[in-house]
N, C-alpha and C positions, 0 to 999 in steps of 0.2 A: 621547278623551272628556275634556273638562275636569272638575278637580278643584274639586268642590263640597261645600257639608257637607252631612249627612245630619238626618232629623229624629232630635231630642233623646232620644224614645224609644225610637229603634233602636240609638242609641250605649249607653242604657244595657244593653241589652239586649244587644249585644255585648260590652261590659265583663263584665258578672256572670254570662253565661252562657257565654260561650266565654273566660273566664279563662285556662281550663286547658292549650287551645290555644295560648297566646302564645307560646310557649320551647320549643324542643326539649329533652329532658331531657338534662346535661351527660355529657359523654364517662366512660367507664368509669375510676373510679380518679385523675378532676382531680373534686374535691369542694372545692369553694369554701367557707369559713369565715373571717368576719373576727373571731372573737374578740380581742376586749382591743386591739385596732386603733382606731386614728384618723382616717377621711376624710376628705381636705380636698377642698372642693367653693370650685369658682372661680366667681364673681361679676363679670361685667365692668361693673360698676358702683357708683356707691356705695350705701351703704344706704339702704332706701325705693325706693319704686316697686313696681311690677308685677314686673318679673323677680324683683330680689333677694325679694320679698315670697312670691312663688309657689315662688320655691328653696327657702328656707328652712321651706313648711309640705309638702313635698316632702320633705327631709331628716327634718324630724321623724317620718317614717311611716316613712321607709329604716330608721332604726335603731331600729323595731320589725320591720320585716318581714326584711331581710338577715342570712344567715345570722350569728350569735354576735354578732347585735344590737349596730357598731359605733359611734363615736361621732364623730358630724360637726363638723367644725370649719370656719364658714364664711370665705373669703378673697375678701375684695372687693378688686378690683384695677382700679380708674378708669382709664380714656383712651383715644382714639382713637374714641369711641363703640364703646366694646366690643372694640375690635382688642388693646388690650395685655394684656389677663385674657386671652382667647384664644388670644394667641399665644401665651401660657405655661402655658395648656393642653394645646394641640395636642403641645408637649414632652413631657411631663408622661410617667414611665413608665406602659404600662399592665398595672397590676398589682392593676387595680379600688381603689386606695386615693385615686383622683382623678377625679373628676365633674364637670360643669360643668351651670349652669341661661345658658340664653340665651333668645332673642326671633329674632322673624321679621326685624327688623332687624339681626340680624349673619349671616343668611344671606340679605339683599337682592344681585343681584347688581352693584345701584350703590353698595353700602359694600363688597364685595367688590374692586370697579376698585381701592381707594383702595392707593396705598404702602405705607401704614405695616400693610396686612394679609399676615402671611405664613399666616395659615393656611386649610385647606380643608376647611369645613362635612363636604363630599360623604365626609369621611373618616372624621368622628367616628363612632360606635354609637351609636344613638339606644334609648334602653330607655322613655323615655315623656313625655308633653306634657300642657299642659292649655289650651285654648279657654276665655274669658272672656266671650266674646259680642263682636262688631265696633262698630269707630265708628258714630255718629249723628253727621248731621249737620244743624244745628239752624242757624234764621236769626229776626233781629228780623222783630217781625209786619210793622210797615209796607214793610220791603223785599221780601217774597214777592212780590207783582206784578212787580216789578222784574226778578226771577230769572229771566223768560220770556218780559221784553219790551226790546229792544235799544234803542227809542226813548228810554226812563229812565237815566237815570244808572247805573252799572255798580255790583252788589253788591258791596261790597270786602272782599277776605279777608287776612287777618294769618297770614303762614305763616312758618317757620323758612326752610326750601328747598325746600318742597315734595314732600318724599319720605316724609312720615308716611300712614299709607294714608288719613286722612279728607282729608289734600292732596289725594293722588290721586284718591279718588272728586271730590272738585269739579273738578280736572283734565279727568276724563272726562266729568263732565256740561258742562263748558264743547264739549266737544269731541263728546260722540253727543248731547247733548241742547239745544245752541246755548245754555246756561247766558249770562249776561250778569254775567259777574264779572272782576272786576280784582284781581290778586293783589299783596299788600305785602310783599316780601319781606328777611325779616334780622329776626325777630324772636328775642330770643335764648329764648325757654324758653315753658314753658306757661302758667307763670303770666303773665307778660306780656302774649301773645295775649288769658290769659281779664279783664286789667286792660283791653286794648282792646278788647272786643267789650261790657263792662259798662259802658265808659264813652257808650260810641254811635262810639269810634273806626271799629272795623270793625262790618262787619254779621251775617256768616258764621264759622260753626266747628265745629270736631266732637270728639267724644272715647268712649273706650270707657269712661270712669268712671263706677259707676252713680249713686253720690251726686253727682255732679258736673253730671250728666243731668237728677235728680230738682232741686235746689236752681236753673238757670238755668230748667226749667220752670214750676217754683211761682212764677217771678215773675210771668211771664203775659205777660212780654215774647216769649216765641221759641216757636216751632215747629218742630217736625221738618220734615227736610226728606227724606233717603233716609237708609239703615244698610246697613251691611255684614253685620247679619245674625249667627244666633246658629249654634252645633251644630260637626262637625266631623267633617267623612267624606266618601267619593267617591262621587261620580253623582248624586246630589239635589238636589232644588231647597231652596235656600236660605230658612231662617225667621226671619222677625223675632223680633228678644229680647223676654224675657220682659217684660209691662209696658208693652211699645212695641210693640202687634202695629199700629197702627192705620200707623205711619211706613213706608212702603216698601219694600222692599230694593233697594237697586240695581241689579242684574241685572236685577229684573221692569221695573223703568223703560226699563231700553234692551236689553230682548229685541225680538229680529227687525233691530236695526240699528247691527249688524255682520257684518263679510265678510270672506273672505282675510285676511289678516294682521291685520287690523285682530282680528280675531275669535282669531285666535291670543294677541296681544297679553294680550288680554282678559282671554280663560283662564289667561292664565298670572299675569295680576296677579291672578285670584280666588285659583287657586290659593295665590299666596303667603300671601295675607291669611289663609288656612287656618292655617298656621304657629302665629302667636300664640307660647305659650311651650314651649321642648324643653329637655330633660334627656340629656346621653348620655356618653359613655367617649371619652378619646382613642383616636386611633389605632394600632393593633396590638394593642385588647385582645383577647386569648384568648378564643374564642368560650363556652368556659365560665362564665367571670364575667359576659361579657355575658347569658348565658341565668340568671344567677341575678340580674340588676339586673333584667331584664323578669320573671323568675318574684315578685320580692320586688313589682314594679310591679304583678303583676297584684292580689295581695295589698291592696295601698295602696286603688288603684279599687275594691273592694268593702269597704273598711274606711267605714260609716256616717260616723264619726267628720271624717273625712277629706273628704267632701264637704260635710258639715254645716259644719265651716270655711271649707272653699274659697266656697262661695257666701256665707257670712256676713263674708269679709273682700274678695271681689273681686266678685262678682257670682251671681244669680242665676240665669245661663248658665254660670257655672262646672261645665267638663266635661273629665273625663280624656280624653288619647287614647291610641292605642295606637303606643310604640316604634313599632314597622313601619311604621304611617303615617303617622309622621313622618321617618322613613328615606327613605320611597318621595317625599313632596312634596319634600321638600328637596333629594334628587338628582333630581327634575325641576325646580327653579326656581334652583337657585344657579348655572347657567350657564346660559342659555339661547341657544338659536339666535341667530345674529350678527342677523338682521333683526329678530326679536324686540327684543334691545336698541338696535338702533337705530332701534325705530319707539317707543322708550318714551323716548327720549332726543328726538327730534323734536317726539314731542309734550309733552314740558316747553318744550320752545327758542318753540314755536308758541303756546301762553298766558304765557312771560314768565318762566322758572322756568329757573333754574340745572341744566344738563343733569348736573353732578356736584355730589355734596353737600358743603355746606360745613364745613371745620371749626370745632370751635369758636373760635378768633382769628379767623377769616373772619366768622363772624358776630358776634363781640362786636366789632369793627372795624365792620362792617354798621350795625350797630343802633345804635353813638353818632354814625356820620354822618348816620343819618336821625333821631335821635332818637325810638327805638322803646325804648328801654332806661329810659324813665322808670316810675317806683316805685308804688306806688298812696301813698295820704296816710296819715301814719302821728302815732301817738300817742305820748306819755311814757306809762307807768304802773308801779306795780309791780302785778306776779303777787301776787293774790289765793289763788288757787288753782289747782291742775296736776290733775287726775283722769284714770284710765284713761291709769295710762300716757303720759302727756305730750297723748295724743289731743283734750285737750280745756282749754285755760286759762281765766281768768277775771281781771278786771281791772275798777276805776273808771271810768264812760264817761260823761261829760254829765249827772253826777249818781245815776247807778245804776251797776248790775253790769253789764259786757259778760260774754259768753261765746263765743269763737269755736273751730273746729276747728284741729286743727292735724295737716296732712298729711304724710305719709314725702316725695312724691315734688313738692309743689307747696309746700311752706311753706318758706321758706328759714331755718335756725333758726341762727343765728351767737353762743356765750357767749365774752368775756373775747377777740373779737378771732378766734375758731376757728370754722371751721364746725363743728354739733355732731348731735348727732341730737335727736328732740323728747324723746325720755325721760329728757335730760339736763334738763330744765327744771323748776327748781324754784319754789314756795310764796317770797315775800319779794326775788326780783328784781327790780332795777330794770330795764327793758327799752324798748325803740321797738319800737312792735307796727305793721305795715303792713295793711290792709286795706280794701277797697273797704265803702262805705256801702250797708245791706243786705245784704252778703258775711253766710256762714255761718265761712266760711273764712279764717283769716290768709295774709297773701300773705308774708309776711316778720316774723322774730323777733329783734330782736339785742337780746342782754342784755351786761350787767356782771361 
């Protein structure tokens, strides 16, 4: 049976009521207590984004709920797309003082192929996860006919390599649903993509970002086109995120056509996309700590508090999941059957897409041969004012005040020559502010 998610209401409903079923109770006489202890929780990433962002309000709830209420000390450790934090996890004793938060992309099993990964997902202890709600993927009004008609000019998509799943979902409708798209390939990062798809470069794109979502709709330019869909559990049909029920899901587009492998394949890329984000313990932790990381988990999931966040800083599908089922997809999806991957690697080779993924010098080489790496248009000004956190500046534009956002994971924020974080931005800077005309968003920040 393929792994699907479940509706929204029955996950919570398994959360808050069978809580107490997560964990077997620890062994007689191993009583876990991290008093006056320090845990370092690895990061493969830098700061901002979705994982680091979910780790870290994850952690805040651990050292209320874990025994002698320990104190987290977060280690972001960049490169390899996640392989060098992990591989120095995967080391790491397990003596419960070391945790790691990752993504459905460091147990892809095409970033898995890669060299520089010496570690093995299937190994970690997974104590619990959280589902954000899946990609949409949204196209300019005037190229929808196009999408369905091979006689029109091809819909062109601006992708990195193709292995992010809202690639893949247009991937597959190029391929069950005869999509009429041409893919651009070597784009180095999100923001770039989202500077070409606003300028009229490309036409097609997707993203699990809900503001991100809400701000290219309100222009009145794009339409949804299918989503991956929100929830997170096995055997059910898949439901659209909250706010977007009208967009399709995936799945309901190309039910009934698939067969044999083709249909394996399938399930098995649903299943991954189930993933999203996991929390768990290196290898060889003692089954005791593990049972009090998922006892303190189940804790967190019914802490109000705790969702009330989760959906106010990532999403309105923001939903726990349960250790176990994240244990259970990941040791179905990080290696799968040899035909499996090589009918996913085929069907990259057959729309035009890089069978393995690139690295980042593969692609920042890529993207200044094609000239995909160019900037959006940027201003002089000094910072007016920083509010919320860095979240939001303000600055002299064309004779008034601008105000733009300023994102963890998409604004590039660089002070005095250093990449920096956005909360480092101060009131009185002189700065080059990047952003697209009508943007809510700074695409790029570099001060003095």
């Amino acid at each position: 049976m393929s792994l699907l998610r479940k509706s929204k209401t029955n996950v919570v409903l398994a959360l808050l009521c069978g809580a107490a079923m997560l964990a077997a109770p620890a062994s007689a006489g191993a009583e876990v207590n991290f008093k006056g202890k320090t845990i370092d929780v690895i990061i493969g990433s830098t700061p901002g984004g979705g994982t680091d962002g979910t780790t870290r309000l994850v952690g805040t709830f651990l050292e209320k709920y874990l025994p002698g209420n320990p104190t987290m000390r977060y280690r972001n450790i960049p490169g390899g797309h996640g392989a060098k934090g992990l591989n120095h996890f995967a080391k790491a004793k397990p003596d419960g003082l070391t945790w790691a938060g990752g993504s459905s992309s460091h147990t892809d099993p095409s970033a898995l192929k890669k060299s520089v990964v010496e570690y093995d997902p299937t190994k970690f202890f997974y104590f619990g996860g959280v589902s954000r709600g899946g990609s949409i993927v949204f196209i300019r009004k005037e190229k929808l006919a196009a999408l369905t008609d091979k006689s029109k000019p091809p819909v062109v998509i601006g992708v990195l390599d193709g292995n992010r799943s809202w690639e893949q979902m247009i991937t597959w409708g190029a391929e069950l649903l005869n999509w009429n798209v041409r893919f651009v390939v070597g784009y180095p990062g999100t923001s770039f993509m989202l500077l070409a798809v606003r300028r009229g470069e490309t036409d097609m794109m997707g993203t699990s970002n809900l503001s991100l979502l809400k701000e290219m709709f309100a222009t009145g330019d794009f339409v949804g086109v299918a989503q991956l869909g929100g929830g997170n559990l096995n055997d059910a049909n898949i439901e659209a995120r909250t706010n977007f029920e009208k967009i399709p899901t995936f799945p309901s587009l190309v039910k009934g056509k698939t067969s044999g492998v083709t249909a394996g394949a399938f399930d098995f890329w649903t299943a991954l996309n189930d993933i999203d984000k996991w929390y768990g313990l290196p290898p060889g932790t003692p089954q005791e700590i593990v049972n009090a990381y998922r006892e303190a988990w189940a804790k967190v999931v019914k802490d109000p508090e705790f969702l009330r966040m989760g959906k106010l800083q990532f999403s309105d599908d923001f939903m726990p999941v349960l250790g176990t089922t994240q244990q259970d997809m990941i040791q179905k999806t990080a290696y799968p059957a040899k035909e499996i991957t090589a009918y996913m690697d085929q069907l990259k080779a057959k729309h035009g897409l890089p069978t393995e993924p690139l690295t980042d010098e593969e692609l920042a080489a890529l993207a200044k041969s094609k000239g995909l790496d160019k900037g959006a248009p940027s201003v002089k000004a000094k910072l007016t004012a920083v509010n919320n956190d860095g979240r939001e500046i303000e600055f002299p534009f064309n004779g008034g005040s601008q105000k733009l956002d300023v994102s963890n994971s998409r604004t590039k924020v660089t002070i005095a020559g250093q990449k920096a974080a956005r909360g480092d931005l101060k009131a009185g800077m002189d700065c080059t502010i990047e952003f697209m005309d009508g943007s809510s968003e700074a695409n790029g920040i570099t001060c003095q």
